[in-house]
C-alpha positions in Angstrom: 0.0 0.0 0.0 1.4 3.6 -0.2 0.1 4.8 3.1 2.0 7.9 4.8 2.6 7.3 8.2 4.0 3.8 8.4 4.2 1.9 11.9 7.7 0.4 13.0 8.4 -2.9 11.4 7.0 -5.7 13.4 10.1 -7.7 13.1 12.1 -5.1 15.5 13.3 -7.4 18.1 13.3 -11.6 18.8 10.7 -13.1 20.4 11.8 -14.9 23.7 12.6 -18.2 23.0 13.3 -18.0 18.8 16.1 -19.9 17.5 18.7 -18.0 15.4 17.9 -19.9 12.0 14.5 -17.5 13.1 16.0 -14.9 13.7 18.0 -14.6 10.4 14.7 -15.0 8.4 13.0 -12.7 10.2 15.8 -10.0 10.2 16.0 -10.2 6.4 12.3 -9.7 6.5 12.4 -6.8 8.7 15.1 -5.5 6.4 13.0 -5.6 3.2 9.9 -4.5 5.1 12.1 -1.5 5.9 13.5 -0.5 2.2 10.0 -1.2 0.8 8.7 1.2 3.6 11.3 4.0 2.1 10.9 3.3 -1.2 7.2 4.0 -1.0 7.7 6.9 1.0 9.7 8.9 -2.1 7.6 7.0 -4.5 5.0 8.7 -2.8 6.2 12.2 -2.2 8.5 12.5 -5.3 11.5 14.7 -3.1 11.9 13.7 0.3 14.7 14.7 2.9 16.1 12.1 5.3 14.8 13.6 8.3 11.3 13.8 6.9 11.8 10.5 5.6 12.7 9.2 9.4 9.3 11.2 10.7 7.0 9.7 8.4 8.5 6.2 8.7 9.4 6.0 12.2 12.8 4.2 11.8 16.0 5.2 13.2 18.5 7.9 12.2 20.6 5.1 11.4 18.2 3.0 9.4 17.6 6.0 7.5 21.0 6.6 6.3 21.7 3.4 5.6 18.7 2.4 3.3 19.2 5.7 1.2 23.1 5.2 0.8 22.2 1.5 -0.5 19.3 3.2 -2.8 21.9 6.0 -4.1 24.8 3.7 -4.8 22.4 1.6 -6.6 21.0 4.0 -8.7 17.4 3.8 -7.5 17.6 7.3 -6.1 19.5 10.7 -6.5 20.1 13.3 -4.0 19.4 17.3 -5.1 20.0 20.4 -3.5 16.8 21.9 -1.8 15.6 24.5 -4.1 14.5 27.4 -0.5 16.4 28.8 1.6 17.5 27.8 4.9 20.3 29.3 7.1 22.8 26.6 7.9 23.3 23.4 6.7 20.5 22.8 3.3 19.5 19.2 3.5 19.7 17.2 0.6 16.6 16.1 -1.2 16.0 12.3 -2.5 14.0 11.6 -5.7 13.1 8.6 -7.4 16.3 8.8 -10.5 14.2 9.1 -13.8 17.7 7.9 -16.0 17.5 4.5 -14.9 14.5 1.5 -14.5 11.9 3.1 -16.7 9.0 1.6 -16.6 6.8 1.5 -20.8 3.0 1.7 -19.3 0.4 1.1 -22.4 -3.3 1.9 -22.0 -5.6 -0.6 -24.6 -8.5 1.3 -25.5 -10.6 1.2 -27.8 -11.3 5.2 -28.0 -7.1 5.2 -28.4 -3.7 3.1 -27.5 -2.0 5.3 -24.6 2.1 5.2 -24.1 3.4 6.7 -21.1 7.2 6.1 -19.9 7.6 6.7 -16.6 10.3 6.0 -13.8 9.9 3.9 -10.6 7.9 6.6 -8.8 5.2 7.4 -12.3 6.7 10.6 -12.9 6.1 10.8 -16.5 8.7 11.1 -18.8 7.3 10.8 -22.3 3.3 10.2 -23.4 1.7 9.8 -26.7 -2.1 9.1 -27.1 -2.6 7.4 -31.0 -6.4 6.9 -32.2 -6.2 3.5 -33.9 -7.8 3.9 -37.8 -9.0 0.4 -37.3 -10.7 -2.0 -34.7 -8.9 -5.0 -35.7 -6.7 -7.5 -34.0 -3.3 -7.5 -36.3 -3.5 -4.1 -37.0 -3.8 -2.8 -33.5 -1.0 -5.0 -32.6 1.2 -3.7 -35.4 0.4 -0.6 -34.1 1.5 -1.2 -30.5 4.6 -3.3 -31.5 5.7 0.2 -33.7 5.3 2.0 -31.1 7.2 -0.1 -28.5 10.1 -0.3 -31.2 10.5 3.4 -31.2 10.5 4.0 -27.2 13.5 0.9 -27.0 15.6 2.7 -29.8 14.7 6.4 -28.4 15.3 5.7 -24.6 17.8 3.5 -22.5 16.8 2.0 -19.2 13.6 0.4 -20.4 13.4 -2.4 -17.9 9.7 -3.6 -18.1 6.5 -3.2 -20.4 3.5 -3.2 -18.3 -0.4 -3.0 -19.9 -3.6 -1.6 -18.9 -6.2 -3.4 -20.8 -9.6 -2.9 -21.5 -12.2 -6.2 -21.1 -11.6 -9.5 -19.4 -8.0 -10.2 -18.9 -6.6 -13.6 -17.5 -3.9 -12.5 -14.5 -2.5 -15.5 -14.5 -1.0 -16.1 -18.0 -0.9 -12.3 -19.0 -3.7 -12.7 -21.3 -5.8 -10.2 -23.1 -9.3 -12.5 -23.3 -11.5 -10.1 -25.0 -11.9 -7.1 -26.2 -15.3 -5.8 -26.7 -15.2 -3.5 -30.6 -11.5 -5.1 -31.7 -12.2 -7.5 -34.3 -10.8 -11.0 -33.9 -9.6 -10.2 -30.3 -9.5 -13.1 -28.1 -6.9 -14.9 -25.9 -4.4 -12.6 -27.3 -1.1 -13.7 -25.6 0.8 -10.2 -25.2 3.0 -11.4 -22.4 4.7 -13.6 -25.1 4.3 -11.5 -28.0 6.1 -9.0 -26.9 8.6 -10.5 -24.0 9.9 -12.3 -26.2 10.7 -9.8 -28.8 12.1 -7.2 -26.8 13.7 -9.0 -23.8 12.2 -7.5 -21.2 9.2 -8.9 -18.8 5.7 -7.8 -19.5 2.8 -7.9 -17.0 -1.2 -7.2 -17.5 -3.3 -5.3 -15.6 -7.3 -4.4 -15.7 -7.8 -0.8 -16.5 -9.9 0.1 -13.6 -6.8 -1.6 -11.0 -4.4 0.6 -13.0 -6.7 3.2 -12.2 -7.4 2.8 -8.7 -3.6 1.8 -7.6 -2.9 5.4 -9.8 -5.3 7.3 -7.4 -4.1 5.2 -3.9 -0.6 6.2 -5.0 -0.5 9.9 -6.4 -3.4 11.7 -4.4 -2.0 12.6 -0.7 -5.3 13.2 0.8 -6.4 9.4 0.2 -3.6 7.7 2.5 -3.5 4.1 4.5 -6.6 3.2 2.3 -7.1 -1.0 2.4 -10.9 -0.7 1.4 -11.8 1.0 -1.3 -13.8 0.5 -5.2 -13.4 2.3 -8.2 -15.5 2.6 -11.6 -13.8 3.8 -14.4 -16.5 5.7 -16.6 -16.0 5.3 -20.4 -18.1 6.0 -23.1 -18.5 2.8 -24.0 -17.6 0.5 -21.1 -17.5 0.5 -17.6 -14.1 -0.9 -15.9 -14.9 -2.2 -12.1 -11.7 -2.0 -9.3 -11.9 -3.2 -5.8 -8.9 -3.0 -2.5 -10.3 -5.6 -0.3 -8.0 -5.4 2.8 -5.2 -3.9 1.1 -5.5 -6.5 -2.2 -7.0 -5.8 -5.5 -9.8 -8.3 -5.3 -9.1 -10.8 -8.6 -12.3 -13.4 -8.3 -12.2 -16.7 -9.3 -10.1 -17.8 -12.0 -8.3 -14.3 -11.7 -10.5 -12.8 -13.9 -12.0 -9.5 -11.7 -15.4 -8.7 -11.4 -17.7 -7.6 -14.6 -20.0 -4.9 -13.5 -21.3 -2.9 -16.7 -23.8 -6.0 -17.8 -25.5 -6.7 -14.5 -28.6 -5.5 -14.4 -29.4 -1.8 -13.4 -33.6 -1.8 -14.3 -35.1 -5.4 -14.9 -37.2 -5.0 -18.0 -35.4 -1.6 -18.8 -33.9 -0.4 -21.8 -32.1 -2.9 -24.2 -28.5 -3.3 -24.5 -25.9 -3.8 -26.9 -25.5 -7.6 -25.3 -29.2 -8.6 -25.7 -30.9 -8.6 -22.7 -32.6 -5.3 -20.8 -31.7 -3.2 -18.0 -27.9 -3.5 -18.1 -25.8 -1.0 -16.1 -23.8 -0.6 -19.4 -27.2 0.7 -21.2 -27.6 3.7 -18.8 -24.3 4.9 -17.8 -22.2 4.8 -21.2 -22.7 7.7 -24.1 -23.1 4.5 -26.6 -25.8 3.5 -24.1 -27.5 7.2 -23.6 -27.3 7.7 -27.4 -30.3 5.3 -27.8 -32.6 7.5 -25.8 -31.8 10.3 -28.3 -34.5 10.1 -30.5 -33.7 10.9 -34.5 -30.1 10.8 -34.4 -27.1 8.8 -35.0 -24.3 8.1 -31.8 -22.2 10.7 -33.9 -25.0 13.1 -33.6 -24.8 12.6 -30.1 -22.0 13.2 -29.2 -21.9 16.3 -31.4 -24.4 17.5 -29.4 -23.0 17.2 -25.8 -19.9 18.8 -26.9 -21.4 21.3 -28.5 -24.1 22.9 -26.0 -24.1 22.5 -22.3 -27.3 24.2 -22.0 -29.4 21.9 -24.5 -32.7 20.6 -23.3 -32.1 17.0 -24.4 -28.6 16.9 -23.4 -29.3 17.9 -20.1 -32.7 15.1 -19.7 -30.4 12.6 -20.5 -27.6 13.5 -18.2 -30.3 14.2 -15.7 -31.2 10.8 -16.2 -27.8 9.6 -16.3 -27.3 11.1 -13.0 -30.0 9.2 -11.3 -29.1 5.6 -12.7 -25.0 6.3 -11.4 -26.9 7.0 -8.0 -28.4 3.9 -8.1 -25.5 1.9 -9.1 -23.3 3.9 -6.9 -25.4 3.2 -3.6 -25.7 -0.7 -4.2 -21.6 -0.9 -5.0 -21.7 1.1 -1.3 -23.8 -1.3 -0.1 -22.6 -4.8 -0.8 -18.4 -3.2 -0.5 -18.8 -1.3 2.3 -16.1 0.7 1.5 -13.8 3.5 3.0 -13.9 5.5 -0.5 -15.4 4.9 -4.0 -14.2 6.5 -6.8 -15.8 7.7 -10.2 -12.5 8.0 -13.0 -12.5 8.1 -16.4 -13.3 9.7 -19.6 -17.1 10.4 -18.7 -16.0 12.6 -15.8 -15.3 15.1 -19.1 -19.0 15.7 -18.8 -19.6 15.8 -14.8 -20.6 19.4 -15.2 -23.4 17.8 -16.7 -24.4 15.4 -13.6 -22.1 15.8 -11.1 -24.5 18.0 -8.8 -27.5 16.2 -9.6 -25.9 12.9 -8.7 -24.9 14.1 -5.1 -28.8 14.8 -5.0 -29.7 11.6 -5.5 -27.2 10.1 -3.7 -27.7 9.0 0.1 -26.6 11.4 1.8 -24.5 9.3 4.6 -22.4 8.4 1.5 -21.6 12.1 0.4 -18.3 11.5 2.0 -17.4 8.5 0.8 -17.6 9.3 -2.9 -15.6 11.1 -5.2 -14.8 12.2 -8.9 -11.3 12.5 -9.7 -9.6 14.5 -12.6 -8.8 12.2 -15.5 -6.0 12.0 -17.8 -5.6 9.6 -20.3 -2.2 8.5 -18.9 -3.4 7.8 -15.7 -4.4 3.9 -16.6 -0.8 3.4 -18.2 0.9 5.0 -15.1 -0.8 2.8 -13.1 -0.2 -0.4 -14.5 3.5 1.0 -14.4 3.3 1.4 -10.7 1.4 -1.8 -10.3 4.4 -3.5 -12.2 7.1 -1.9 -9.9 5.2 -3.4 -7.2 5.1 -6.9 -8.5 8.9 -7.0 -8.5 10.0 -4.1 -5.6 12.0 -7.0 -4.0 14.0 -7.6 -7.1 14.2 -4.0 -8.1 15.6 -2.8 -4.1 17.7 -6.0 -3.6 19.8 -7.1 -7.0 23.2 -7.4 -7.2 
């Protein structure tokens, strides 16, 4: 977790009675417990001094010093001069070092592919957002793979490729099942399409995790957070996240949870799957476009952009409104959670519905919900950070 006031390691001192075999195991625990706790600490806070670093992590002086001169030589972090003033002694500054252990994050969408290079900490060092001219497996693969090629021969240091993918993903073997829109996209094996081509490990995440681990990890004011759902509101989809006692909940067969085609209003409107009252068919714009009478989607979406003021525009984001209430509240419900949070591209439009929403919502869950600014990079920094994660061990301990 990336939590900002971490308790002393419980691995401090030998219990009474433990043998030393014990006691070596547990004080190489306590001592990766300790560099993950730093680590996360400037992940967190991007420049850090050492005696800040000691307050907020509650280890020794000596502890301190030691971890970051291990971290320096290695090349995980750099020390800068503090940019204010101070009389005496300035102290040095440690940041995550953006020249080494970049991390290739890729957002698979099927609005656009996003690339976002990033260092350990998903400080952004290079983004591009291409709109794909087809919806077709080989050629949005092509696509990717030309893109990849031109970050390896542009930039050293690229030591993993980490995805944020749209539809049902299998954790397991790093596959991509389906794809809802992309022609011919099933089971696609990108772990060993593209490991094996460019020599460096490659991970898959669910865009709404990428999203939620981006928000845990970059937004201060949501700190030592273990419960916690997230949607991620797209025009045509709906991405489900949820941090069940401090783990991304996976389901069985490690395939998440599939939200946007449970039912919202039995008998309700039709969906694009076939049956009637899906969550999907009253929270997406492909979904609202049906209730606009004598137009095409296009139309539609011309016409929100266009006029914030329009009577039909604002009906159906009233209505809009009312059905996220509904969803909202249940997800509440059945979670129980500390925070849930609303991300993604349809928070463009929460001028339209954000206050009528919070008027329909309970209002014992004003608190607990919030819309956060989007960017499209956000779900390829996050699958980034989720990747650095996966192998912090490796990255803080190698040779």
């Amino acid at each position: 977790m990336f939590i900002d006031k971490i308790s002393r390691s419980p691995y401090n001192e030998r219990k009474q009675g433990e043998s030393s075999m014990q006691s070596t195991k547990t004080n190489y625990e306590m001592k990766q417990y300790n560099f993950q706790t730093v680590f996360k600490i400037i992940q967190r806070y991007s420049s850090i001094s050492r005696r800040e670093l000691q307050n907020l992590s509650s280890l020794s002086w000596g502890s301190i010093s030691s971890i970051t001169a291990d971290m320096v030589s290695n090349g995980l972090i750099i020390e800068k001069s503090h940019k204010l003033g101070y009389s005496g002694r300035t102290p040095k500054l440690l940041t995550i070092n953006n020249q080494k252990n970049r991390i290739l994050g890729i957002d698979i969408n099927v609005s656009a592919i996003t690339f976002a290079l990033c260092d350990l900490g998903g400080l952004v060092l290079q983004s591009e957002r291409v709109r794909p001219q087809e919806l077709h497996k080989s050629y949005i693969l092509s696509l990717i793979d030309e893109y990849i090629a031109k970050y390896f021969a542009t930039y050293d240091e690229i030591i993993m490729i980490a995805f944020s993918v749209q539809g049902q993903i299998d954790r397991t073997e790093n596959i991509s099942v389906s794809i809802d829109k992309i022609d011919g996209w099933e089971n696609v094996p990108l772990r060993s399409l593209f490991a094996e081509k460019y020599g460096r490990p490659v991970y898959i995440f669910h865009d709404p995790d990428c999203l939620l681990i981006y928000t845990l990890a970059k937004m201060r004011n949501f700190t030592d957070v273990n419960n916690c759902v997230a949607l991620r509101l797209s025009p045509d989809g709906i991405g489900f996240s949820a941090l069940i006692d401090g783990n991304i909940y996976k389901g069985a067969g490690d395939t998440g949870i599939e939200i946007e085609h449970t039912t919202l209003v039995p008998n309700g409107q039709k969906c694009k799957c076939g049956r009637s009252g899906c969550f999907y068919a009253y929270c997406t714009l492909e979904g609202l476009s049906r209730q606009y009478k004598g137009g095409t989607y296009e139309e539609f979406l011309s016409l929100i952009r266009a006029s914030e003021t329009d009577e039909t525009s604002l009906r159906i984001f009233k209505n809009y409104s009312y059905y996220l209430a509904v969803a909202v509240q249940n997800l509440i419900m059945l979670f129980n959670p500390e925070y849930l949070f609303l991300n993604g591209e349809m928070t463009e439009y929460k001028k339209l519905f954000e206050k009528e929403f919070y008027l329909k919502l309970n209002n014992n869950y004003h608190s607990r919900v919030f819309f956060n600014s989007f960017d499209t990079e956000h779900p390829a920094v996050g699958a980034a950070l989720l990747a650095v994660s996966r192998n912090l061990n490796e990255l803080l301990f190698r040779d």
